[in-house]
C-alpha angles and dihedrals in degrees: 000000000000133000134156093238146008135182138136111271091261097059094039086061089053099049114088113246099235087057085056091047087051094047090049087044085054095054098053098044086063103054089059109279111116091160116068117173116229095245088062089060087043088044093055090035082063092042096044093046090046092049089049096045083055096037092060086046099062096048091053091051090039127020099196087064082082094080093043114103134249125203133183131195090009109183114204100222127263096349081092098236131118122203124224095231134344110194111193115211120190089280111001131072105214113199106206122198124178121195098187115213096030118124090194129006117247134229078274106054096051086053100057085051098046092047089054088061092051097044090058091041079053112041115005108099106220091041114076101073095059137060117273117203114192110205122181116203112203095191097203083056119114129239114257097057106088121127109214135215113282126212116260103046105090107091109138106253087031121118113213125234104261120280119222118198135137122250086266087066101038101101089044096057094042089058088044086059094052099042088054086045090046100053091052134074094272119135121230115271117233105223096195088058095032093057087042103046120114134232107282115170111218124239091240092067097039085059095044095049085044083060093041090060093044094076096031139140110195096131087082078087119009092063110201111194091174122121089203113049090114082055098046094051092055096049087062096051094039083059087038087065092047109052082050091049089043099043096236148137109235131187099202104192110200111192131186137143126277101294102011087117110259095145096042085047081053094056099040090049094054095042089047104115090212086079100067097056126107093048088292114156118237121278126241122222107214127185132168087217105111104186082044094066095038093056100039096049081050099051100047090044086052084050091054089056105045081058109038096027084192097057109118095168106055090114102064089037085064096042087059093075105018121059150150107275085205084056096043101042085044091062102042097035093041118018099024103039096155092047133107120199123248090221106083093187128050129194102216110194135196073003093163087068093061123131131277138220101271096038078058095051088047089052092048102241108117136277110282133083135268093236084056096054097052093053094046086052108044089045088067088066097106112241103000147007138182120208107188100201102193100199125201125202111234100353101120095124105168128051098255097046107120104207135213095309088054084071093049094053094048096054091049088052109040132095120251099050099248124203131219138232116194159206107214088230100071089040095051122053097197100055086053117118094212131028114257115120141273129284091250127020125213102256078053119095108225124225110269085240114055119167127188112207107178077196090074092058109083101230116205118225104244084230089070099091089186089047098047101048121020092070098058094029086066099046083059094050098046080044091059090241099138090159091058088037089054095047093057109040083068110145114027104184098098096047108019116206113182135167131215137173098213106070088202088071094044082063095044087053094047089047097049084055098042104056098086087064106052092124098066137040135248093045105130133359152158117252127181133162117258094243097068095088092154080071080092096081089063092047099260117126115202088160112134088239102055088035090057099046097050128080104249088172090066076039087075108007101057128085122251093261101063104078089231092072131115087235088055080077090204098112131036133228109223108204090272102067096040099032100128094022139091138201123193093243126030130196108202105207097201104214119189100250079096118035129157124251101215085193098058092033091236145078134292109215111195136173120222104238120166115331091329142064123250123214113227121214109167111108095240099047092059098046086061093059098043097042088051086065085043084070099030087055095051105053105094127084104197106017146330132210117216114219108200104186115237094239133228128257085198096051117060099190081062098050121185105217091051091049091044094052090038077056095041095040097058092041084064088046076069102259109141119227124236 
């Protein structure tokens, strides 16, 4: 685990303030954060003061508070939280939360103190065996309004019901607290391992979130066309018992197509209870997809309580098996060095967009790889480890991103040897749908094990008309190939894709479509790539500012009724934010960051600078373009309409002659106008 300071109650009196502040400014400098307001350092020189008034409270009521310890911004690892402060007694854990300038806490506020409790009940390794008392300080409250311990609520492993006082009454209550633990059957915490301890899911909440994923339904939006994914998932746990029978360290890389269903194969792979026989620990889904996370924990909460309208921990249950892979390698690369996880098998997924050496370094996180890093990581797990790389074909999407060799160099780098287990399709170039390298290349040394498993690729049933063609429709049309493009869109009765000029009838032809599914979500949007900022002028914002600060996740998950919704047809999703999801029915917004030269016969790729457009040249540069309207081209499950803007004459970043042969150009890749 992971905090700012730490001390016993006798030193932290003796230390000045402004050291403590400093201390507090310098951690979180490291973890990224070079700008602090300055009510955050008004807000810690109140906390600090407050927790040294009680502090010296306390020793002066009880002499033996002097050894207890005292810890501030303590972050419980990888869920992504820091406490204000944790202080530790002889038998009891007190969460303290302070919200300055309250005069009473709100139903809010209880809850973020009471979920840190839970969250240490729940995840921190040395916790569960002692009583946790949550307590919110509001500092404008009175004295007089503190709400004191009951009896009852100090079983070691219970988490109290959540404590309210001002700052007057805070070194009462906490004596109150460990006069009621004290009198009861805890054991006496040891503050050197519990500072120390590691995260450690219980097996409560493994169970519970096991349970959460059984009545899900999360393929609303994570559309799965393969016949085999049963298939599939047992092939990865299958591999998952032998490395730990063997005794190896094992890379398993899953392929399929856009929407084939690598992420929900993923998720059903890490919720599977078989893999947790044989003594195994629990697996961890991890994704640098961001929005991904985010939506999918939401869905399948929704779904919990949908189901169980009474549920109020559905949240944390989910967090337990899908996270952020930046978080997760940041703790155990950075913070926790030392640390193995307890977690012996990860679900990478999207891993070949996983970050290289110098998007580390820009991050600030070093210079290696993640790849790397996983690899470094995972290889500390004593015995045995599974990393389940899902790899999708030209979906690199962000300059950064590493891409499948990148794989390939790590493992033939990193210390254990580790061995592979393979779809055919990353170890052979030629059977790969899409053009992006081989596994390993030939300056590469391969592992000395190298297994192909054709069950790890996710195979499309040839009855699936979306899954058959638009992949490989759409590599013809990013290769300029319009004659191959027009021979295999064919018939285009069972997924319509159709192209118009005017947005306000590529709405009305969303919105035709979409009726008959006004009672779920995810039924029709608008979808454009984030580097098509001249979309302004029609009324549509992909900026980074406006994308961050909207909820994406009401964006999928709610029904075409709320005005949130994608259906509502008001907002659009870029590929970040729907890369790995699908909706039934898909607007492209074309934005002129990739036009088509009808004279060279290929696209131009350009980034907007300035008040002009750039064109951009460098290979990977241009893979990343084109690859963005890959995945915006392959979202939607039963049709999508393309919306080419008219153009200005008066605007030359919207130039008329490259919209009219982007427009021209995909009518001849056989999509019919409207």
């Amino acid at each position: 685990m992971y905090f700012a300071y730490r001390d016993c109650l006798g030193e932290f009196l003796k230390h000045d303030l402004d050291a403590i502040i400093g201390r507090l400014h310098q951690s979180v400098a490291e973890d990224g954060f070079t700008r602090l307001w300055n009510t955050q350092t008004s807000a810690w020189r109140e906390e600090v003061a407050c927790l040294q008034a009680t502090c010296e409270q306390l020793i002066r009521a009880k002499e033996k508070a002097a050894a207890w310890t005292i810890l501030l911004e303590y972050e419980i690892a990888r869920r992504g939280r820091r406490i204000d402060a944790v202080l530790l007694t002889n038998c009891a854990i007190v969460v303290l939360e302070f919200k300055i300038g309250l005069q009473a806490a709100d139903s809010s506020s209880r809850w973020q103190a009471y979920e840190y409790a839970l969250d240490l009940r729940d995840f921190h390794g040395a916790s569960s065996h002692h009583p946790i008392i949550p307590i919110v300080i509001p500092t404008g409250s009175t004295a007089g309004s503190s709400s004191q311990p009951a009896a009852g609520h100090n079983h070691p492993g219970q988490v109290h019901e959540v404590i309210e006082c001002p700052p007057e009454q805070l070194a009462a209550t906490v004596l109150a607290v460990d006069a009621c633990v004290s009198d009861s059957s805890s054991a006496a915490i040891d503050h050197d391992r519990w500072c120390a301890a590691e995260y450690r899911p219980s097996l409560n909440i493994i169970e519970a979130a096991e349970r959460v994923f059984a009545g899900h339904e999360v393929r609303e939006i994570s559309h799965a066309t393969a016949t085999n994914l049963s298939c599939t998932v047992e092939a990865v746990i299958r591999c998952i018992t032998e490395a730990q029978r063997n005794r190896k360290h094992v890379v398993c890389f899953v392929t399929g197509v856009p929407g084939a269903g690598k992420t929900l194969a993923g998720l059903s792979a890490v919720h599977d209870p078989a893999l947790r026989e044989d003594d195994r620990p629990a697996a961890v889904f991890l994704s640098g997809n961001g929005p991904l996370v985010k939506i999918v924990r939401a869905a399948l909460v929704r779904d919990l309580r949908r189901r169980s309208p009474k549920s109020v921990d559905g949240a944390r249950q989910v967090a337990t098996f899908i996270q952020n892979v930046h978080s997760f390698l940041s703790y155990y690369a950075f913070k926790a060095p030392e640390q193995a996880p307890p977690e012996h098998v990860v679900i990478f997924d999207e891993a070949q967009r996983a970050w290289d050496g110098k998007q580390m370094a820009v991050k600030k996180r070093g210079s290696k790889s993640e790849a790397a890093l996983m690899l470094e990581v995972m290889g500390r797990c004593p015995d045995w480890s599974v990393i389940v790389a899902l790899v999708g074909f030209g979906q690199e999407i962000h300059q950064g991103e590493a891409g499948l060799q990148e794989w390939g160099r790590s493992i033939a780098e990193t210390s254990p040897n580790w061995s592979v287990v393979a779809s055919p399709l990353v170890l052979d170039p030629s059977a790969a749908e899409e053009e992006t390298g081989c596994l390993f290349p030939p300056d590469v040394r391969q592992p000395i094990s190298i297994e192909r498993n054709r069950d790890l690729h996710l195979a499309v049933s040839i009855r699936s008309h979306r899954a058959r063609m638009v992949s490989q429709w759409v590599k013809f049309v990013l290769d300029g190939n319009s004659e191959a493009a027009g021979e295999l869109l064919g018939d285009r009765s069972e997924f319509p894709v159709v192209v118009t000029r005017n947005l306000a009838d590529a709405r009305a032809w969303l919105r035709a479509r979409g009726g008959d599914g006004a009672h779920y979500s995810g039924c029709s949007g608008l979808l454009a790539s984030s580097g098509a900022l001249r979309l302004r002028a029609h009324g549509i914002e992909v900026s980074s500012g406006f994308r961050h600060g909207y909820p994406y996740e009401e964006w999928f998950l709610r029904s075409s009724h709320d005005i949130r919704s994608s259906s509502s047809l008001e907002v659009v999703a870029t590929e970040f934010e729907c890369q790995g999801l699908e909706i039934d029915w898909a607007g492209v917004c074309w934005g002129d960051d990739m036009v088509f030269d009808s004279g060279a016969k290929t696209w131009d790729t350009r980034r907007f600078v300035g008040a002009r457009w750039v064109s951009v040249v460098r290979p990977d540069g241009r893979r990343f373009i084109l690859n963005k309207y890959r995945v915006l081209l392959t979202r939607a499950r039963r049709g999508f309409v393309v919306w080419v803007p008219p153009g200005s004459a008066d605007d030359p970043t919207r130039k008329l002659h490259h919209l009219d042969a982007t427009a021209e150009f995909l009518v001849k890749c056989g999509i019919c106008p409207i």
